[in-house]
N, C-alpha and C positions, 0 to 999 in steps of 0.2 A: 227269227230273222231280225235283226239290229234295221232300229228304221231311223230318218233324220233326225227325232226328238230327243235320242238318246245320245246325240253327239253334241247337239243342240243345249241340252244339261246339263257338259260340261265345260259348254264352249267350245268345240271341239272339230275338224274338220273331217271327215267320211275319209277314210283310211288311214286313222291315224292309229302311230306306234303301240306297243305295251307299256314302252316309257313314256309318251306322251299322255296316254291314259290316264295312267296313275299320279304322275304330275298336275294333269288338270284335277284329277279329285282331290289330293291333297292340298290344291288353292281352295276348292270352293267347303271342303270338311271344316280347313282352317278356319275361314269366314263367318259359318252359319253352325257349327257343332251346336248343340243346344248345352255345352258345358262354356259355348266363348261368354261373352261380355250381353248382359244383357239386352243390349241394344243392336246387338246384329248375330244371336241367338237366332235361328228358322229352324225348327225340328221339322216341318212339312219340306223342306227343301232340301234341308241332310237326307233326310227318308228318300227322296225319290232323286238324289244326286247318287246317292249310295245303290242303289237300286240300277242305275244305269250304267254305273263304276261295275257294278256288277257282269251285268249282261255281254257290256263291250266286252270287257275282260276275258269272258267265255269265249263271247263270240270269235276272236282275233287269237287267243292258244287254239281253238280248234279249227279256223285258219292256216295257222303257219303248221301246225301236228300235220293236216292234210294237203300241205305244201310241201314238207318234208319228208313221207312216205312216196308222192308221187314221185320227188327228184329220186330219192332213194331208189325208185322201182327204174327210174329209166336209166339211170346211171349202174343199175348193176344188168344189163340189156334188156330192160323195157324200150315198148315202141315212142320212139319221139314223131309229134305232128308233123305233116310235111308245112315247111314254111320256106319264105325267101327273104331274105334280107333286101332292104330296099336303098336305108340310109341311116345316118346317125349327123347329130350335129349336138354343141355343148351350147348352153346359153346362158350363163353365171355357171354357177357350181352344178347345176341340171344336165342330165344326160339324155337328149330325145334317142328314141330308133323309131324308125318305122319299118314295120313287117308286113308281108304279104300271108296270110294262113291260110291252110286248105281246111275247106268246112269238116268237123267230126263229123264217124261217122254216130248210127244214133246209139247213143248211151254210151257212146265213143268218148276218152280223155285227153284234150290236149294239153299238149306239151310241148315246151318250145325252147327251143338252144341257142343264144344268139354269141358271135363274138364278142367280146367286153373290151371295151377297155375306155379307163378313165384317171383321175389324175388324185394323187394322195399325198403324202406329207414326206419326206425324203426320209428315209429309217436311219439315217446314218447322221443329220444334222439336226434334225427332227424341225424341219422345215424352215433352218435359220439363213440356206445355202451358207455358212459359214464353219470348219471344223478346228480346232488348233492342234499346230503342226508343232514339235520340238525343234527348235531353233538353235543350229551352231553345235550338234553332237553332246550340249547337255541338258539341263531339265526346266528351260524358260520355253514354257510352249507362245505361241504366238499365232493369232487368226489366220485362215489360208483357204479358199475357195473347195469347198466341197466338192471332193472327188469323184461322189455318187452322183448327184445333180448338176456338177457344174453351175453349181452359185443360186439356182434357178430356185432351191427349195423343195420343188414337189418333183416325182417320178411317176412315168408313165406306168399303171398295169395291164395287163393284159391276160386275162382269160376267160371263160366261157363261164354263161348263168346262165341258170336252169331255173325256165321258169310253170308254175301247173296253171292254166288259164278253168276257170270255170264258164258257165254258159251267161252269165252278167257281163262278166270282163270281156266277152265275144262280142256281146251286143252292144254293151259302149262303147267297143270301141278304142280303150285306151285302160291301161293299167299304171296303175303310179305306186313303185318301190320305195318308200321314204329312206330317209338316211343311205341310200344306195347308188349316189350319184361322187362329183369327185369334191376333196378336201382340200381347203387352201388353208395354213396354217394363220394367214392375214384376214382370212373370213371369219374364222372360228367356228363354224355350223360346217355340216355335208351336206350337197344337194341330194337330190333324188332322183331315180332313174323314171324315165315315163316312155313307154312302148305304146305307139300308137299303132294299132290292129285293124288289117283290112280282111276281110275275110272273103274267100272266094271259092266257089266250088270246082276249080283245077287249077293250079299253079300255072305260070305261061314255062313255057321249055327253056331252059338256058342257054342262049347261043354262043 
């Protein structure tokens, strides 16, 4: 079990990436290798940053391995949890929802499907809203309002995520997808998706 001391070791926030992993150990190896600069040399602090570079590592491929057999099972007709959608709202590049879930049953797996959609970098301008048009039937192209976006830069997506909740993620309450929120090419970064989870032992009926 990954506890706070090991995110803690690398600087690191509790659900963070495979790339952000290995980025933060690659800062602090850099630092303290006991092959740097004699003066900022730590072989105890290599040793147990390397140690926790470890663990996450594990812990987070067998993770997404057991994230990805369960979409796999429910997308080829496995049972999805019963859930309701409640809301969604954006707030920077972050993607809230809030769902309503019906409690597992016991040794029971949920799973949950919700609508998507969120905003990403225009594929056709690659988010300049600007594309150049050939000008006058010969070979002087010239700037002209991207056809995709309509100038805007990003376009809307839209489809469904699949997501495998464990009994932690039930109990807090809130699950946070990194990098899985929407992209603005002026940002540079992707937000991240955050489903916050109410869990209840009968759905209400939909009228």
């Amino acid at each position: 079990m990954v506890t706070d001391s090991l995110y803690r070791e690398l600087d690191l926030n509790e659900g963070a990436s495979v790339n952000e992993i290995k980025a933060a150990y690659r800062k602090v190896a850099k630092s303290c290798h006991p092959d740097a600069a004699a003066e900022s040399a730590d072989p105890d602090r290599f040793s147990r940053a390397n140690a926790a570079y470890r663990s996450l590592l594990k812990e987070v491929m067998v993770a997404l391995k057991t994230g990805k057999q369960a979409a796999s099972k429910e997308l080829s007709g496995g049972n999805v949890s019963p859930c309701k959608f409640i809301g969604r709202k954006s707030v920077g590049l972050d993607v809230f929802y809030d769902v309503l879930v019906q409690a597992p049953a016991v040794g029971g797996q949920t799973v949950i499907r919700l609508p998507w959609s969120r905003q990403d970098a225009c594929p056709r301008c690659l988010g300049q809203g600007e594309t150049m048009k050939r000008s006058g039937g010969g070979f002087v192209y010239r700037p002209c309002t991207c056809p995709r976006c309509q100038g805007r830069g990003f376009v809307e997506e839209d489809r469904t995520v699949t997501l495998s909740l464990t009994s932690d993620m039930l109990a807090r309450g809130r699950v946070r997808v990194r990098n899985a929120g929407s992209y603005l090419p002026r940002e540079g970064r992707r937000g991240d998706l955050i489903v916050n989870l109410r869990v209840t032992e009968k759905l209400p009926r939909s009228n």
